[in-house]
Short mmCIF file of the C-alpha atoms (twelve columns), coordinates in Angstrom:
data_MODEL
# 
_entry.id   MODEL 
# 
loop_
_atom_site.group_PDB 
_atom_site.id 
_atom_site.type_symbol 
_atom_site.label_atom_id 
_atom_site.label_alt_id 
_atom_site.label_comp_id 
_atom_site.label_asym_id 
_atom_site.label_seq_id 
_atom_site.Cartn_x 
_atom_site.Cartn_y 
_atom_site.Cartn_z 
_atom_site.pdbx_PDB_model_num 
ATOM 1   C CA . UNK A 1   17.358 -31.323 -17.879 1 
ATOM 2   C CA . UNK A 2   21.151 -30.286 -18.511 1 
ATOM 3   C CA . UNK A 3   20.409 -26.716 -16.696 1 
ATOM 4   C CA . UNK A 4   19.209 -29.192 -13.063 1 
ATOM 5   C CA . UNK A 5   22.286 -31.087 -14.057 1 
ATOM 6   C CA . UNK A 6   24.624 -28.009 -13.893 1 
ATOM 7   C CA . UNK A 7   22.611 -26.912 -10.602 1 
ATOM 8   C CA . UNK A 8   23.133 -29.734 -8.589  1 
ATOM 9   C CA . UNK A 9   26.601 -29.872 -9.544  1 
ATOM 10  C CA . UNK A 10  27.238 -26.526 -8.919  1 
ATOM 11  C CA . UNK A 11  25.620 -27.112 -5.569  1 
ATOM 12  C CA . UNK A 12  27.243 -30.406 -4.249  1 
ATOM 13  C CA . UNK A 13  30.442 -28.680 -5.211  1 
ATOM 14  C CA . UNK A 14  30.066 -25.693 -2.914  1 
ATOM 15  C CA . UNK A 15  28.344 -27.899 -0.136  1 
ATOM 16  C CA . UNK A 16  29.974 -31.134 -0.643  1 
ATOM 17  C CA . UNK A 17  28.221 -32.692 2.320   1 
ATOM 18  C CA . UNK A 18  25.100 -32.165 0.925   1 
ATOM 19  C CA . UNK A 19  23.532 -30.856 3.626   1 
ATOM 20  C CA . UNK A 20  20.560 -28.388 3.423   1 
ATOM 21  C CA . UNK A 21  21.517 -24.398 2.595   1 
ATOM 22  C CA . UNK A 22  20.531 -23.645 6.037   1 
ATOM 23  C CA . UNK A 23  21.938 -26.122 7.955   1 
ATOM 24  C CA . UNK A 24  25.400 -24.835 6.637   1 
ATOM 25  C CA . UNK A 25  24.573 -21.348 6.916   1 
ATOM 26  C CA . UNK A 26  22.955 -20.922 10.274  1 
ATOM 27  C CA . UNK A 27  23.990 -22.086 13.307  1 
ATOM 28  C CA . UNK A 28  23.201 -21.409 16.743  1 
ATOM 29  C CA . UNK A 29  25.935 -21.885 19.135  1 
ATOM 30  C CA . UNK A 30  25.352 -22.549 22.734  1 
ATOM 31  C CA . UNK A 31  27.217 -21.225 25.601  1 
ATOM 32  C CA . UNK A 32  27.687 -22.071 28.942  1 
ATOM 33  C CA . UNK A 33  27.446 -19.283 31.875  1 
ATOM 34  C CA . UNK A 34  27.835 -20.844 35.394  1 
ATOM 35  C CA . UNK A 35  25.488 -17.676 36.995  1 
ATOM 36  C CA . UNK A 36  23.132 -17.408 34.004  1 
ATOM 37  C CA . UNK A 37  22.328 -21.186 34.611  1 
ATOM 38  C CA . UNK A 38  21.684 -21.046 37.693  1 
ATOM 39  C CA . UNK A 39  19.867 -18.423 37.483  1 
ATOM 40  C CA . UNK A 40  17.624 -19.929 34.733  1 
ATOM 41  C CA . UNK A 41  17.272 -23.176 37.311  1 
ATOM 42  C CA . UNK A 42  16.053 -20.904 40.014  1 
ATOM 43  C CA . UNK A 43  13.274 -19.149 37.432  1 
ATOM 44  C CA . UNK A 44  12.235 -22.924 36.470  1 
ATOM 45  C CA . UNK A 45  11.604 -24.274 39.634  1 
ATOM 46  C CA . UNK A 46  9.826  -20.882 40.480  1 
ATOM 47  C CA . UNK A 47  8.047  -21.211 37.803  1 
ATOM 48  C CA . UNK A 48  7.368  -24.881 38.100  1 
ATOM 49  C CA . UNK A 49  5.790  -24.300 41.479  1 
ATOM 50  C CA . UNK A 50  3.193  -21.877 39.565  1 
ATOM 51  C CA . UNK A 51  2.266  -24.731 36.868  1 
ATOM 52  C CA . UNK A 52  4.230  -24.156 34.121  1 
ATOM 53  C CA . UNK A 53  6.491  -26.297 32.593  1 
ATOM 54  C CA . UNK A 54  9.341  -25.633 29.739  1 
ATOM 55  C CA . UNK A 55  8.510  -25.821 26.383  1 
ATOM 56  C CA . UNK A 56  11.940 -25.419 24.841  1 
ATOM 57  C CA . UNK A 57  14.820 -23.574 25.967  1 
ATOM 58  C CA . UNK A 58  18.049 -22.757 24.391  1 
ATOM 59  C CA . UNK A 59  21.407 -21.259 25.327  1 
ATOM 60  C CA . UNK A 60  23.327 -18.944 22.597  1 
ATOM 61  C CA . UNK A 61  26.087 -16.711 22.409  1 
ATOM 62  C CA . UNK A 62  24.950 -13.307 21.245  1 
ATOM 63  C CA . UNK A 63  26.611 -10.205 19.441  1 
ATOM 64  C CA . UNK A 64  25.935 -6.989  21.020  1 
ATOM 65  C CA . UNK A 65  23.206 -4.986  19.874  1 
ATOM 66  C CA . UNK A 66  22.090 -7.348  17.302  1 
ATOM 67  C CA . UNK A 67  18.527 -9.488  17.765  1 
ATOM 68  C CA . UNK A 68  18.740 -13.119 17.978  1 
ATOM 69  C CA . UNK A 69  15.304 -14.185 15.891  1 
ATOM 70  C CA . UNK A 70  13.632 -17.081 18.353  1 
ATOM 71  C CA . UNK A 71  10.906 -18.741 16.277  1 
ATOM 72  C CA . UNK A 72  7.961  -20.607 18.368  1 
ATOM 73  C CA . UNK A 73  4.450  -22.347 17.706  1 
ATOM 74  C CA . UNK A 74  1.959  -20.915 20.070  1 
ATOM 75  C CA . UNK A 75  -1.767 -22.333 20.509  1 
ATOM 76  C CA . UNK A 76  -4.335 -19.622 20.867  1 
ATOM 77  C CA . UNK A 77  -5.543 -19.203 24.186  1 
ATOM 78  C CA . UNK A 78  -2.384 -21.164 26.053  1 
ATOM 79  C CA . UNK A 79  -0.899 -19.041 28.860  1 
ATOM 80  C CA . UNK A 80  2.657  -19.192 28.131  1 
ATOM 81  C CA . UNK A 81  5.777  -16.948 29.872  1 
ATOM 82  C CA . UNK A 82  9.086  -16.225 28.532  1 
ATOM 83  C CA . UNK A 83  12.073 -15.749 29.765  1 
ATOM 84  C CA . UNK A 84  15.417 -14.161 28.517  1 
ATOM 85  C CA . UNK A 85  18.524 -13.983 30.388  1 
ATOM 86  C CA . UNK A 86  21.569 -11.857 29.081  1 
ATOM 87  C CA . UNK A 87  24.932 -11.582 30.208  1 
ATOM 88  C CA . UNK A 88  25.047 -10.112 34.073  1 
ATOM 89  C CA . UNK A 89  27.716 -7.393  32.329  1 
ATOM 90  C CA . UNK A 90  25.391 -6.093  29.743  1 
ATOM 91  C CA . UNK A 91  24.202 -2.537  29.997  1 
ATOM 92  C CA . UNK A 92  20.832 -3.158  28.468  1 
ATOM 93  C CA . UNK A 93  18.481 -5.873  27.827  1 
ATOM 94  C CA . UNK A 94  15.979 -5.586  25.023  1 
ATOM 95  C CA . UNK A 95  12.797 -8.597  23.898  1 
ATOM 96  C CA . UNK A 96  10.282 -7.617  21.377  1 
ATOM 97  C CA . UNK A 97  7.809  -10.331 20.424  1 
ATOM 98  C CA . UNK A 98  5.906  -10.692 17.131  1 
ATOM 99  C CA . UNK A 99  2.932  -12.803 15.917  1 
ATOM 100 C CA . UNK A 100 3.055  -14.206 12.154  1 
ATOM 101 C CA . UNK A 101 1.619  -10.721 10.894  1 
ATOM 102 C CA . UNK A 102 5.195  -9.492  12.076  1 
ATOM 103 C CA . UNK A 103 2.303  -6.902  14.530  1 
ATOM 104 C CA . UNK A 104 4.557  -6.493  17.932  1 
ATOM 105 C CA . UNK A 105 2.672  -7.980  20.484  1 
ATOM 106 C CA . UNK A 106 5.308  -8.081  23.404  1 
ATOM 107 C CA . UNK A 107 7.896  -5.414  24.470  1 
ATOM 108 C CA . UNK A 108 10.441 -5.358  27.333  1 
ATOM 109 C CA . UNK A 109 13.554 -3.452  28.539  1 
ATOM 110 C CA . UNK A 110 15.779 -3.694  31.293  1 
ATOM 111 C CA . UNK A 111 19.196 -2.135  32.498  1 
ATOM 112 C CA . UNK A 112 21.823 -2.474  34.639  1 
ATOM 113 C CA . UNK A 113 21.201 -1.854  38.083  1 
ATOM 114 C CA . UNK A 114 17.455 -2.918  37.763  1 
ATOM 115 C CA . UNK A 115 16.584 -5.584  40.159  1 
ATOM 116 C CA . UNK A 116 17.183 -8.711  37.889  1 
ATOM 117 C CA . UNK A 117 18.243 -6.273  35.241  1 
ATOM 118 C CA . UNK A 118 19.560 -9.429  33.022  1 
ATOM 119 C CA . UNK A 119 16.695 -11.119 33.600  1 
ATOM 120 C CA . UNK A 120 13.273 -9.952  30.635  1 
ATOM 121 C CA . UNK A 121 10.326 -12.245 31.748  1 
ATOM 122 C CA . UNK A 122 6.411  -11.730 30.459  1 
ATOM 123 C CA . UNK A 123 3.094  -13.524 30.128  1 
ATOM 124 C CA . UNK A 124 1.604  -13.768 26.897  1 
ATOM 125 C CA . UNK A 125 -1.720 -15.357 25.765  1 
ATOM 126 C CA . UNK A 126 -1.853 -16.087 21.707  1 
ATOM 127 C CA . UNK A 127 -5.353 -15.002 20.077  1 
ATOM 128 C CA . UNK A 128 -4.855 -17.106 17.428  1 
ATOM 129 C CA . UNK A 129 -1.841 -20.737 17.130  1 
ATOM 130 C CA . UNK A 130 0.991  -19.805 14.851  1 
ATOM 131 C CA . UNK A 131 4.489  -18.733 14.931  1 
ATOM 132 C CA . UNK A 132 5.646  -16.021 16.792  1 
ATOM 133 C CA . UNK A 133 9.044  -14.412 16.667  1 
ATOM 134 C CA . UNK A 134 10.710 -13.456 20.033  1 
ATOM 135 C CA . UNK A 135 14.084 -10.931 19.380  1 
ATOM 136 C CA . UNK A 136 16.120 -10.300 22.437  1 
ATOM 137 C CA . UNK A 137 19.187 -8.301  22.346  1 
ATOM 138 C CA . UNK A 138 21.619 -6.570  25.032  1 
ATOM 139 C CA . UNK A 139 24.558 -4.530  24.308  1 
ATOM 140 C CA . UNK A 140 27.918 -4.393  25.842  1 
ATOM 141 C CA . UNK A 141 30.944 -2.444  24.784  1 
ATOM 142 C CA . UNK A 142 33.163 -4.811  26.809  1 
ATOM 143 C CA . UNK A 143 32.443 -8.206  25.204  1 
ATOM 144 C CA . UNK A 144 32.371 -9.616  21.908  1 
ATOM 145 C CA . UNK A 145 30.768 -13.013 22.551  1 
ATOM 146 C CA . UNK A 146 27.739 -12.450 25.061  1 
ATOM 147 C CA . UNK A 147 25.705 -15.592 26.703  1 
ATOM 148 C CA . UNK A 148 22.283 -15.322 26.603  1 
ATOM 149 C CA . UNK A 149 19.545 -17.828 27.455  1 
ATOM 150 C CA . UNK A 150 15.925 -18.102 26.178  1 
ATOM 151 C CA . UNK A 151 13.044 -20.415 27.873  1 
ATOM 152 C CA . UNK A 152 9.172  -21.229 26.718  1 
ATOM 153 C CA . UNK A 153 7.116  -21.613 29.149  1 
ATOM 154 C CA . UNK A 154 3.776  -23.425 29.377  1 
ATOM 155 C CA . UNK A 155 0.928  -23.256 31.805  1 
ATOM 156 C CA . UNK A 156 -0.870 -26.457 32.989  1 
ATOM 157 C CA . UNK A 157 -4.020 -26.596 32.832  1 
ATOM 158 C CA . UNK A 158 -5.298 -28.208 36.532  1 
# 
């Protein structure tokens, strides 16, 4: 009982809010890009028009050439797209996607100067509901602090 005691002690002392470990940890910021929103509106309402409809979507800033992890619950045999939008002055744009057995089931890559080079968006019907793990990353030797923008998609079924 004294050794909990000591823990817990030791613990509200280092995270005197008592918070959870990984609320004080890890924390997604957002950001806010003018172009990258509105370019994100315009895939919505594209998208929107072919019956899907968000799921979640996020906003983050983004260190060059390292992943941000995206968690999601999919629902075997769903039709879902996803969409990742990275800064416009990024030189490439990386998403890999991977189902609970950490298998890669989705791969994309884009560069500069492809038509909507910023913009990675795929289709992807789960075989089985659980978690899967989207990673995009872009790299840029120019900026620290890169916007990028993530979106679930769902589509209805009519």
């Amino acid at each position: 009982m004294k050794i909990y005691m000591i823990f817990f002690s030791l613990v509200y002392f280092i995270f005197p809010s008592g918070k959870a470990f990984s609320q004080n940890l890890i924390r997604r910021a957002a950001c806010a890009d003018p172009y990258i929103l509105h370019q994100a509106d315009s895939i919505k309402q594209e998208l929107a028009k072919q019956g899907f409809l968000i799921v979640k979507e996020a906003s983050m800033v983004m260190e060059s050439e390292y992943e941000m992890p995206v968690i999601v619950p999919l629902t075997e045999g769903s039709w879902y797209q996803f969409v990742f939008i990275g800064d416009v002055t990024s030189k490439l744009y990386e998403v890999r996607m991977y189902d609970w057995d950490e298998k890669q089931v989705a791969y994309q890559k884009k560069q500069w100067g492809d038509v909507d080079g910023n913009v990675i968006s795929y289709s992807y019907i789960p075989k089985l509901s659980e978690y899967h793990m989207m990673k995009p990353v872009q790299v840029n030797k120019t900026k620290k602090n890169l916007c990028g923008y993530v979106m679930l998609l769902k589509k209805v079924k009519q």
